[in-house]
N, C-alpha and C positions, 0 to 999 in steps of 0.2 A: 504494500500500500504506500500511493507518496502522498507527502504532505504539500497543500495548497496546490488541490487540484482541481482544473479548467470544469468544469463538469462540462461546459457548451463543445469543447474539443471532442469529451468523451463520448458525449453525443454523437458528435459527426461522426464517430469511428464506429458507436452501436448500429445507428441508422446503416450504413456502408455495409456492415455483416448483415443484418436482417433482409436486405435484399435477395442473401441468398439462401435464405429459408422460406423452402415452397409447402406452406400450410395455410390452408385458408387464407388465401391471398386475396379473396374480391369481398372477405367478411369479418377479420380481425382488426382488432383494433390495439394499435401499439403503444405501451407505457410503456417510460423509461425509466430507470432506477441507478443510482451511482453510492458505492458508497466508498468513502475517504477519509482518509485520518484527519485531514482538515480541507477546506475550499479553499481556493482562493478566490474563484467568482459560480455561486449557485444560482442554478435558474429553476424556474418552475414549468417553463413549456420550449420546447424547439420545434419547429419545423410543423408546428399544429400537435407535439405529441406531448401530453401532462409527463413529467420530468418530477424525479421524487429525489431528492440529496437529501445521503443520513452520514455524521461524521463522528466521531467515537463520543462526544457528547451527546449527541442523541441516540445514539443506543445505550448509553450511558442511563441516560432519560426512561427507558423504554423498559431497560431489563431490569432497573435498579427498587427493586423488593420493599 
Protein backbone atom coordinates (compact mmCIF):
# COMPACT_ATOMS: atom_id res chain seq x y z
CA UNK A 1 0.00 0.00 0.00
CA UNK A 2 1.46 3.62 -0.63
CA UNK A 3 0.91 6.58 1.09
CA UNK A 4 -0.89 9.69 -0.49
CA UNK A 5 -2.48 8.11 -3.17
CA UNK A 6 -4.19 9.77 -6.43
CA UNK A 7 -7.31 7.67 -6.17
CA UNK A 8 -8.41 9.67 -9.71
CA UNK A 9 -5.16 7.86 -11.25
CA UNK A 10 -6.22 4.65 -9.76
CA UNK A 11 -9.24 5.14 -11.27
CA UNK A 12 -8.01 5.59 -14.67
CA UNK A 13 -6.06 2.37 -14.22
CA UNK A 14 -9.53 0.33 -12.76
CA UNK A 15 -11.69 1.68 -15.42
CA UNK A 16 -8.79 0.42 -18.34
CA UNK A 17 -8.94 -3.30 -16.77
CA UNK A 18 -12.61 -3.60 -16.56
CA UNK A 19 -12.90 -3.04 -20.10
CA UNK A 20 -11.75 -6.35 -20.34
CA UNK A 21 -14.18 -8.05 -18.37
CA UNK A 22 -16.82 -9.41 -20.45
CA UNK A 23 -19.92 -9.92 -17.83
CA UNK A 24 -22.90 -8.30 -18.37
CA UNK A 25 -21.64 -5.63 -20.23
CA UNK A 26 -25.02 -3.82 -21.72
CA UNK A 27 -26.50 -4.24 -17.64
CA UNK A 28 -23.84 -3.72 -14.87
CA UNK A 29 -23.20 -1.03 -13.20
CA UNK A 30 -19.64 -0.02 -12.05
CA UNK A 31 -18.48 1.14 -8.46
CA UNK A 32 -15.33 1.83 -7.71
CA UNK A 33 -13.46 1.29 -4.42
CA UNK A 34 -9.71 2.31 -3.49
CA UNK A 35 -8.23 1.74 -0.46
CA UNK A 36 -4.89 3.45 0.83
CA UNK A 37 -2.97 4.04 3.67
CA UNK A 38 -3.59 7.67 3.03
CA UNK A 39 -4.84 10.19 -0.14
CA UNK A 40 -3.53 12.43 -1.31
CA UNK A 41 -6.47 13.66 -3.45
CA UNK A 42 -10.18 11.45 -2.93
CA UNK A 43 -12.81 11.62 -5.04
CA UNK A 44 -16.33 10.50 -4.93
CA UNK A 45 -17.31 9.84 -8.79
CA UNK A 46 -15.01 9.49 -12.12
CA UNK A 47 -16.15 9.17 -15.33
CA UNK A 48 -20.02 8.82 -14.03
CA UNK A 49 -18.87 5.98 -11.61
CA UNK A 50 -19.66 6.41 -7.56
CA UNK A 51 -15.89 6.16 -6.20
CA UNK A 52 -15.63 4.85 -2.54
CA UNK A 53 -11.89 5.93 -0.80
CA UNK A 54 -11.35 4.15 2.70
CA UNK A 55 -7.72 4.90 4.23
CA UNK A 56 -6.41 3.08 7.57
CA UNK A 57 -8.53 5.73 9.54
CA UNK A 58 -11.58 4.66 8.27
CA UNK A 59 -11.30 1.34 8.64
CA UNK A 60 -9.81 2.23 11.78
CA UNK A 61 -13.54 3.94 12.15
CA UNK A 62 -15.33 0.93 10.80
CA UNK A 63 -13.75 -2.06 12.69
CA UNK A 64 -12.99 -0.35 15.87
CA UNK A 65 -15.31 -2.35 18.75
Amino acid sequence: MENHVNAEKVCEELVEKAQHVQWHNDKRKEYLTVFAKSFSKRISEFEGRPVFCFDLRDLEKIYKL
